[in-house]
One Martini backbone bead per residue (centre of mass of N, CA, C, O) as a GRO file, in nm:
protein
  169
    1UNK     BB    1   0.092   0.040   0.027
    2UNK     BB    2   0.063   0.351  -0.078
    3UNK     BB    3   0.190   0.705   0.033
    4UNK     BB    4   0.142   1.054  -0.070
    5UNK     BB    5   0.352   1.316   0.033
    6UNK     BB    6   0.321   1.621   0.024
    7UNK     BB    7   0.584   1.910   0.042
    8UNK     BB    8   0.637   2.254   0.190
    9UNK     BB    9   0.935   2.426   0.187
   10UNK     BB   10   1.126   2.730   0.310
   11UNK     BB   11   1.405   2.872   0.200
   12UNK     BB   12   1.550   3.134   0.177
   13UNK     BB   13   1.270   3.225   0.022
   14UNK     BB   14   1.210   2.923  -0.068
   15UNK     BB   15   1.034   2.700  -0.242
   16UNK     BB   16   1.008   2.394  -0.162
   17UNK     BB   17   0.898   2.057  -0.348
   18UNK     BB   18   0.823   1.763  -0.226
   19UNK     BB   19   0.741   1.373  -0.337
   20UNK     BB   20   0.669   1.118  -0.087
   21UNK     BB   21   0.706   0.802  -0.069
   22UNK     BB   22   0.521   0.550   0.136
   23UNK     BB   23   0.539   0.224   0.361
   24UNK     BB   24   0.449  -0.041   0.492
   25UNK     BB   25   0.457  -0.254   0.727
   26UNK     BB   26   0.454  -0.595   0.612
   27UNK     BB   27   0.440  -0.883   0.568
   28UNK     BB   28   0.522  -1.119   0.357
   29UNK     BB   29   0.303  -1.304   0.155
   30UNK     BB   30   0.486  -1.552   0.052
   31UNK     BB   31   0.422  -1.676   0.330
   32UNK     BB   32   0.253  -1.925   0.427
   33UNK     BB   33   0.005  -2.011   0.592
   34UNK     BB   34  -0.114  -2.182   0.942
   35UNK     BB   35  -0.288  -2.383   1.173
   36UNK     BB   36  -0.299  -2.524   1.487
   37UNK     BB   37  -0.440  -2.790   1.616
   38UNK     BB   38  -0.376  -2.722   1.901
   39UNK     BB   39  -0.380  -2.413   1.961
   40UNK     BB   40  -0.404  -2.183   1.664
   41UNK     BB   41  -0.128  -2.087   1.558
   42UNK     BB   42   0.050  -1.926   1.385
   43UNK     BB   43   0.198  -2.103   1.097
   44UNK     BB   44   0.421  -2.231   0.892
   45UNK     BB   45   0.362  -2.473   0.648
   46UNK     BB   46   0.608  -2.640   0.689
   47UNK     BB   47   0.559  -2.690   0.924
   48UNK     BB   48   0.624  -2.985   1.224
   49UNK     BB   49   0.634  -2.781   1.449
   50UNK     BB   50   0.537  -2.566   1.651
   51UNK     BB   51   0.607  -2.231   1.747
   52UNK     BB   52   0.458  -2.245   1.998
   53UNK     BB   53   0.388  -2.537   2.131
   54UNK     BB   54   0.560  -2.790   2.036
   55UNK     BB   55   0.358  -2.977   1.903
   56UNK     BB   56   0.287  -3.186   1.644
   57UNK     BB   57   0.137  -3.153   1.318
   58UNK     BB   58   0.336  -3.333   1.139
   59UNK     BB   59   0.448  -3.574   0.969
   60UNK     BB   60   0.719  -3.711   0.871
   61UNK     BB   61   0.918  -3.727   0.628
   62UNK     BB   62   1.055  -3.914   0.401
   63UNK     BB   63   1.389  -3.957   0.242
   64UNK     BB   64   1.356  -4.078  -0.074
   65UNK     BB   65   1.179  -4.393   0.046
   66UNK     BB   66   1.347  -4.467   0.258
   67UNK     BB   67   1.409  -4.614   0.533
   68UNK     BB   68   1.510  -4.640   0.847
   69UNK     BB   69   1.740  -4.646   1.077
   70UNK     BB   70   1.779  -4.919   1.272
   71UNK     BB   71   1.860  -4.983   1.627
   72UNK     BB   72   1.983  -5.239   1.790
   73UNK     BB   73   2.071  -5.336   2.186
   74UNK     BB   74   2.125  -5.625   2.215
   75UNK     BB   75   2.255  -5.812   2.535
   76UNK     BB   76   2.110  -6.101   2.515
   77UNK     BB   77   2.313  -6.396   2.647
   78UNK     BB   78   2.095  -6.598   2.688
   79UNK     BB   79   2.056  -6.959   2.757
   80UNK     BB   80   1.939  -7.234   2.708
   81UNK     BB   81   1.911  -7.522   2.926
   82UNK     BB   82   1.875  -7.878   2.927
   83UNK     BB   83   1.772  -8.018   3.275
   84UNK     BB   84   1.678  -8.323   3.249
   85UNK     BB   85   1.614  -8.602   3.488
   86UNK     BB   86   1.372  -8.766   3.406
   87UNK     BB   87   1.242  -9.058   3.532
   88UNK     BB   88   1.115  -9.359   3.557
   89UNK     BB   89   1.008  -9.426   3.842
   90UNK     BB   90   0.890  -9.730   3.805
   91UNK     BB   91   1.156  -9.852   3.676
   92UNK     BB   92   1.338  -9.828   3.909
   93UNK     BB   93   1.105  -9.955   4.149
   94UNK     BB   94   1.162 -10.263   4.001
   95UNK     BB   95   1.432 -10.314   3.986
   96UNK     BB   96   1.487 -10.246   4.339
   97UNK     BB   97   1.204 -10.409   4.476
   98UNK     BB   98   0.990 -10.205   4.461
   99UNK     BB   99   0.662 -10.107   4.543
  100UNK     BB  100   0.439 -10.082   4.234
  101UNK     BB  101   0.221  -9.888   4.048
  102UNK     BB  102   0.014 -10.040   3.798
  103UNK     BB  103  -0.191  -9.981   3.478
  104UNK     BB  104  -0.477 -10.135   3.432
  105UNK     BB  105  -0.649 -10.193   3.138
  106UNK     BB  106  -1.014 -10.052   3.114
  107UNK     BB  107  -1.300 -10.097   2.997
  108UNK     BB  108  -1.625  -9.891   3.011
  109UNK     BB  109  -1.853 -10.102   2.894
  110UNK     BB  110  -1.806 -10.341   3.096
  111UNK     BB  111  -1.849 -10.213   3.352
  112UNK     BB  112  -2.108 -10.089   3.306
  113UNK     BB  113  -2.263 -10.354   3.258
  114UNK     BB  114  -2.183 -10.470   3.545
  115UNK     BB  115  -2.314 -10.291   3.719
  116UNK     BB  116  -2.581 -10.324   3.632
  117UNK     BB  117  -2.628 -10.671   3.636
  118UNK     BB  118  -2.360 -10.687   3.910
  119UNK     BB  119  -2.351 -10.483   4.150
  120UNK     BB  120  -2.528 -10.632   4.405
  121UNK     BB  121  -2.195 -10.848   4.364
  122UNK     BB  122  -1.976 -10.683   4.238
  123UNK     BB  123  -1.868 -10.700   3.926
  124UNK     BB  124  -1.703 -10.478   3.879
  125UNK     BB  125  -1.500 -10.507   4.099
  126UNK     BB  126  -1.367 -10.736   3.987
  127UNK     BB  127  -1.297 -10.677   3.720
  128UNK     BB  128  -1.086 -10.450   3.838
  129UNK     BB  129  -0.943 -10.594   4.098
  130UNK     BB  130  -1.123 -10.537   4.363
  131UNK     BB  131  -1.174 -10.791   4.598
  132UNK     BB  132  -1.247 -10.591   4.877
  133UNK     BB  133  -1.526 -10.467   4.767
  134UNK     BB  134  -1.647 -10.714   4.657
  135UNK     BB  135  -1.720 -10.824   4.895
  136UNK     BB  136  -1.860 -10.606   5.032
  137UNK     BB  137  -2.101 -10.580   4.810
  138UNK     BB  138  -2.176 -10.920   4.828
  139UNK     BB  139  -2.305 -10.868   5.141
  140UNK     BB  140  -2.430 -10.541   5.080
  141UNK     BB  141  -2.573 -10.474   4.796
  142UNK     BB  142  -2.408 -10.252   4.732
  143UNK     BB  143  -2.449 -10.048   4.920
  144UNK     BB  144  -2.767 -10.076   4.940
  145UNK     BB  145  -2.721  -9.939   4.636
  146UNK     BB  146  -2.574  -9.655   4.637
  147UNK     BB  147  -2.256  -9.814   4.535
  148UNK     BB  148  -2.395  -9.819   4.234
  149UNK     BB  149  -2.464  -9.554   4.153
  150UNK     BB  150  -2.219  -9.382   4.190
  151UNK     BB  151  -2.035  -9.591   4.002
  152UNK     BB  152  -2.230  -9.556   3.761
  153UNK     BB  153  -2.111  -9.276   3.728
  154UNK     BB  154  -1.804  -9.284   3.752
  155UNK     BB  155  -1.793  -9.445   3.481
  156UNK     BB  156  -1.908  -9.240   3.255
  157UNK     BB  157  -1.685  -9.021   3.363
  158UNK     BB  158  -1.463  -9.243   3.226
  159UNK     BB  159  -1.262  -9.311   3.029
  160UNK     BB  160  -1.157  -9.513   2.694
  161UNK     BB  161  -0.982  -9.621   2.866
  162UNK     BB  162  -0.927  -9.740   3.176
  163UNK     BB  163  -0.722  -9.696   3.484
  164UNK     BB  164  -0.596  -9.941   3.722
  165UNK     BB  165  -0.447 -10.014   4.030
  166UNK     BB  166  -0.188 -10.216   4.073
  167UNK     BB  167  -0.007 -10.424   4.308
  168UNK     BB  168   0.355 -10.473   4.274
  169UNK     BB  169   0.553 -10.683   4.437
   0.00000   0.00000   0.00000
């Protein structure tokens, strides 16, 4: 924006006219401006972090379109050693000549039928190997009834087959 003006002076009876043009002084509108997302301040368009709050208005561009170098400083120089030292129990026990529990396979639909039909005999008890509960069953008609129920149940819910502890040795 200019302003012309006019200006008169006198000097030893002389009057001289000079004519100065004067400029506004304000920013030069070449730059760009935008606005910070975070505080609102006028900020040059290509700034990366705001020059007023100081935090990040845009994503920082990569040069070149190559990836960044990263470096990784792992000092961990542990190592896994397996120091398993588990040997079979059973057979160690059965060498030295210690009595040892070994699981013999019994069907459960074998046990399930006789529980059925010979439960207040005990027939699945002498079946599984446990002669002195079958004894008892079988004088007690299956502890009254009830010592039937309890086993017809605990054996549908054992998987197929399963093993019974006996003792060895």
């Amino acid at each position: 924006m200019d302003n012309n003006v006019n200006e008169t002076v006198s000097v030893n009876d002389e009057t001289v006219t000079s004519q100065t043009t004067t400029q506004e002084t304000q920013p030069a509108n070449d730059t760009k401006m935008k606005f910070c997302k975070h505080c609102g301040a006028k900020i040059p368009e290509d700034a990366v972090i705001c020059t007023h709050c100081g935090r990040q208005v845009e994503a920082i561009a990569q040069t070149g379109g190559s990836q960044p170098q990263i470096v990784i400083n792992n000092t961990n120089d542990n190592s896994n050693t397996n120091t398993n030292t588990n040997v079979n129990a059973n057979v160690n026990a059965a060498v030295s000549g210690v009595a040892t529990f070994r699981g013999k396979p019994k069907n459960k639909w074998v046990a399930l039928v006789l529980c059925i039909f010979l439960g207040w005999l005990g027939g699945h008890r002498f079946y599984e190997g446990k002669i002195g509960t079958g004894i008892l069953y079988l004088c007690t008609m299956g502890l009254f009834g009830i010592g039937v129920i309890v086993d017809f149940i605990l054996i549908l819910l054992k998987p197929n087959p399963y093993y019974v502890k006996v003792k060895v040795g």
